[in-house]
N, C-alpha and C positions, 0 to 999 in steps of 0.2 A: 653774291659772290660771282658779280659776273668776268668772264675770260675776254680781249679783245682775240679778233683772229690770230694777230701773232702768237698769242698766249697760248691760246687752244694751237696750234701749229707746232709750238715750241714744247708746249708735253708730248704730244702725240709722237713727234719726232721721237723724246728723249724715251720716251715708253718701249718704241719699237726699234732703236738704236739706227734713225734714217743718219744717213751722214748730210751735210750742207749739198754735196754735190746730188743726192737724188730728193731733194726738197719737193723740187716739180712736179715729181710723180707722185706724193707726198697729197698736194695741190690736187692733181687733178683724181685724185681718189675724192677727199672730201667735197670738189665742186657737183662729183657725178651723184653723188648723196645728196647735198643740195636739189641737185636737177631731179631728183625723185622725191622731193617734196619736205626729208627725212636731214636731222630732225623737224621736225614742225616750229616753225619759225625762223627758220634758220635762211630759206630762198626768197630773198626778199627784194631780190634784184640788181643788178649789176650795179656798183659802185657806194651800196648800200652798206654803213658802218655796221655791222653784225654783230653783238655780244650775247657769249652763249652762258648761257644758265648751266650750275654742275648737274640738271640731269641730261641738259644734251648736250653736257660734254661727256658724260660716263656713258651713253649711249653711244657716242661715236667711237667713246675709245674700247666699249664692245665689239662695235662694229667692224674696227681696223683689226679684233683678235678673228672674228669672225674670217674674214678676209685673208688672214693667213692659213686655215684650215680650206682654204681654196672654195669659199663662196662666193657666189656673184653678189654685186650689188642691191639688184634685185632680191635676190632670195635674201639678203641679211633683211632687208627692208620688211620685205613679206615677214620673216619671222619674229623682226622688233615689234613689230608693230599688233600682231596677234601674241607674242609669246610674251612679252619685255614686260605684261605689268607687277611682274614679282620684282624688277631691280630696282626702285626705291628700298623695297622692302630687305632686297638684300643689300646694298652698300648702309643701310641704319645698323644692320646687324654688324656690317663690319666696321663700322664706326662705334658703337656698341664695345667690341673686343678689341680695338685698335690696340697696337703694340707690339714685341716681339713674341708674345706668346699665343696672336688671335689664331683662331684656329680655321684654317682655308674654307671660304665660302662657296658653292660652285653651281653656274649657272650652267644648269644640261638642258639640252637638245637634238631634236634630231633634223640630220642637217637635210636631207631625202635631196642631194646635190642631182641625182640623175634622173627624179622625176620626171623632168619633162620629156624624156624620151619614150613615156608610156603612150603616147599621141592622145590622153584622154586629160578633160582639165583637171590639171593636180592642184590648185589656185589654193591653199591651206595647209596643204600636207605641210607636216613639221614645224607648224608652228606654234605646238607648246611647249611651252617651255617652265623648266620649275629650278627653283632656287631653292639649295640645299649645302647640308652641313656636312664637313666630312666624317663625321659620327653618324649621321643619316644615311650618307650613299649607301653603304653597304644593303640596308634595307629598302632604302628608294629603289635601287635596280633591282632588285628582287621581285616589284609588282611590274605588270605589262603598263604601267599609265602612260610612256610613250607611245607602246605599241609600236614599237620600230626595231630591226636588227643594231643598227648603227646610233649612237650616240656620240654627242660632242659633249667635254665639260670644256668651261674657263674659267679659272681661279680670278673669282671676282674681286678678294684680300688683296693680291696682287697687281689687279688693277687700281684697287683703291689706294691701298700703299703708296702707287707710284704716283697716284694725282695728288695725293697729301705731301710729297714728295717733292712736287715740282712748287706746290702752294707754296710752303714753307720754306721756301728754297731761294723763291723770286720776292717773297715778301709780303705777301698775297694774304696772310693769317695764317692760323692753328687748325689742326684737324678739325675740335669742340667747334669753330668758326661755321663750318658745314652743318654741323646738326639743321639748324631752324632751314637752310634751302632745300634740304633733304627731306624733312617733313612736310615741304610746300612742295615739294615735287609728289611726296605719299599722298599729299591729302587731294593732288589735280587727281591723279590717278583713279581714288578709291572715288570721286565725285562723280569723271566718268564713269565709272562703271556702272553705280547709282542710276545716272541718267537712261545707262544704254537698259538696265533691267527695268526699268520704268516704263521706258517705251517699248522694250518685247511683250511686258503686260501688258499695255494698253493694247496693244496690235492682237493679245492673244486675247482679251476680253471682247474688241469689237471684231473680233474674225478676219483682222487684216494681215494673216497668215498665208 
């Protein structure tokens, strides 16, 4: 279920109700995400036909909520890329419950937007992040697992809603159509992870700590 750029342009637009006249700025959000690497395969070089896979397009269209809670680039970056391996796992849940009655999913974080003003390296801070049910919040904030004052949620239903949304809309397929990329997007995830515990083992078995 791949998007060409316009495609992925043309939801993100409709998502965040960009009108035609500020398209450009539109543009030059997703090229500065490109230019920091995010999503991963996506900066492939100027003139380069680009097709994005639905997790990095559901990444980016975090990323553009992110952005409206007044983060930088950067810091969305920083925290997709340490916090984000729970959103497979949450847009299957909301594909799971899709319909008028699924019950709001909610990716929380803390956004620690004025770190860098401590002069000391903050290079991590806030980037976990957890995926939760709105039956859950109430008990997820109650433990410190942040450990922050501030918290961000995003109603991940909402974003998924609206990318099933624009799917079905352009012709693109049915919600059910997403399951099998969605589990291929789970199963890159849960592999690396695999990998990276692998090799913390190895490095903590030969002392290369």
């Amino acid at each position: 279920m791949l998007l060409s750029y316009g495609e992925l342009e043309g939801y993100l637009a409709e998502m965040h109700h960009v009108s035609n006249t500020k398209r450009a700025a539109l543009k030059g959000r997703l090229k500065h995400f490109q230019r920091l690497g995010w999503p991963s395969g996506t900066n492939q070089g100027k003139g380069a036909r680009v097709q994005y896979g639905v997790g990095q397009t559901l990444s980016l269209a975090l990323g553009l909520e992110m952005l409206q809670l007044g983060l930088t680039p950067e810091k969305i970056v920083e925290q997709m890329r340490l916090g984000g391996i729970s959103l497979p796992y949450g847009f299957i849940e909301c594909l799971d419950q899709y319909g008028p009655y699924a019950e709001p999913i909610f990716y929380a974080f803390s956004p620690e937007a004025l770190s860098s003003f401590r002069g000391v390296d903050t290079k991590g801070e806030g980037g976990i992040g957890l995926m939760v049910s709105q039956s859950e919040l109430q008990n997820a904030l109650s433990h410190t697992v942040l450990d922050t004052r501030r918290l961000a949620l995003i109603d991940m239903a909402a974003v998924f809603d609206g990318y099933v949304s624009y799917f079905r809309g352009n012709g693109l397929g049915e919600a059910e159509d997403l399951r099998e990329p969605l589990m291929s997007w789970q199963k890159m995830v849960s592999d690396a992870i695999d990998k990276r515990n692998a090799r913390l083992m190895t490095e903590v078995s030969s002392g290369d700590t």
